[in-house]
N, C-alpha and C positions, 0 to 999 in steps of 0.2 A: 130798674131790673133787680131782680130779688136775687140773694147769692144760693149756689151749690155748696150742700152741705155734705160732705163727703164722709162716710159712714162705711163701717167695717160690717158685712153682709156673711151671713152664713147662707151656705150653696150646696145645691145637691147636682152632680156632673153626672148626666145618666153616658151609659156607651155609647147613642146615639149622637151624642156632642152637644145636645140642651142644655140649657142650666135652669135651676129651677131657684130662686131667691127662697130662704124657710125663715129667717129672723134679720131683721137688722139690728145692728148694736149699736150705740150712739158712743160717744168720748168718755162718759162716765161711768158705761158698763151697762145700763140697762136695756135689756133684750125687748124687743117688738118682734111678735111673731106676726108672719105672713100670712094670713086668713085665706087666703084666695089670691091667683094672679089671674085678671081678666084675659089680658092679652099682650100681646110682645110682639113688638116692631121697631124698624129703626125709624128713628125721628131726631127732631130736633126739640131741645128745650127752649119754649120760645120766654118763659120768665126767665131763666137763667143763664142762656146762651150755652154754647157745645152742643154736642150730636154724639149719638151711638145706638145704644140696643136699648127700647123705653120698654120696662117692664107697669103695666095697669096692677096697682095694686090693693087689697083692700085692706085695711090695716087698722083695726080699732073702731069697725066699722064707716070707717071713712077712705073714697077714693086717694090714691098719690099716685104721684107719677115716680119711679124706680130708674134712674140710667143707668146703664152700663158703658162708659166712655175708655175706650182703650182696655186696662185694667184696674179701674177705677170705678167702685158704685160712688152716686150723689144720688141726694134727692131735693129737691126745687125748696128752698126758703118758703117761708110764707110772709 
């Protein structure tokens, strides 16, 4: 099982209650901007184990998977 890597997320809270992911920031400080978010549901992380809100995301021109667990973003080791 590959670990959750828990990551500080900048977010946009529209008034309707959405959240929309725009950058993740890693521990070191460098920002990844969110390209695209395909799609949002809750699911389960079947490499990393936990459940929440998975955001589809495209990131550097590569798919990842986004959770929102609690209030907590991770996103799945590789």
């Amino acid at each position: 099982m590959t670990n959750k890597i828990y990551v500080d997320v900048v977010t946009i809270h529209y008034k309707s209650g959405s959240i929309k992911p725009l950058f993740i920031v890693w521990s070191n400080g460098q920002k990844y901007p969110i390209d695209k978010v395909k799609n949002i549901c809750r699911a389960a992380s079947l490499k990393a184990g936990g459940c929440g809100i998975r955001y589809t995301c495209i990131i550097n021109n590569q798919e990842r998977y986004l959770f929102l667990e609690e209030n907590k973003w991770f996103i799945e080791g590789r």
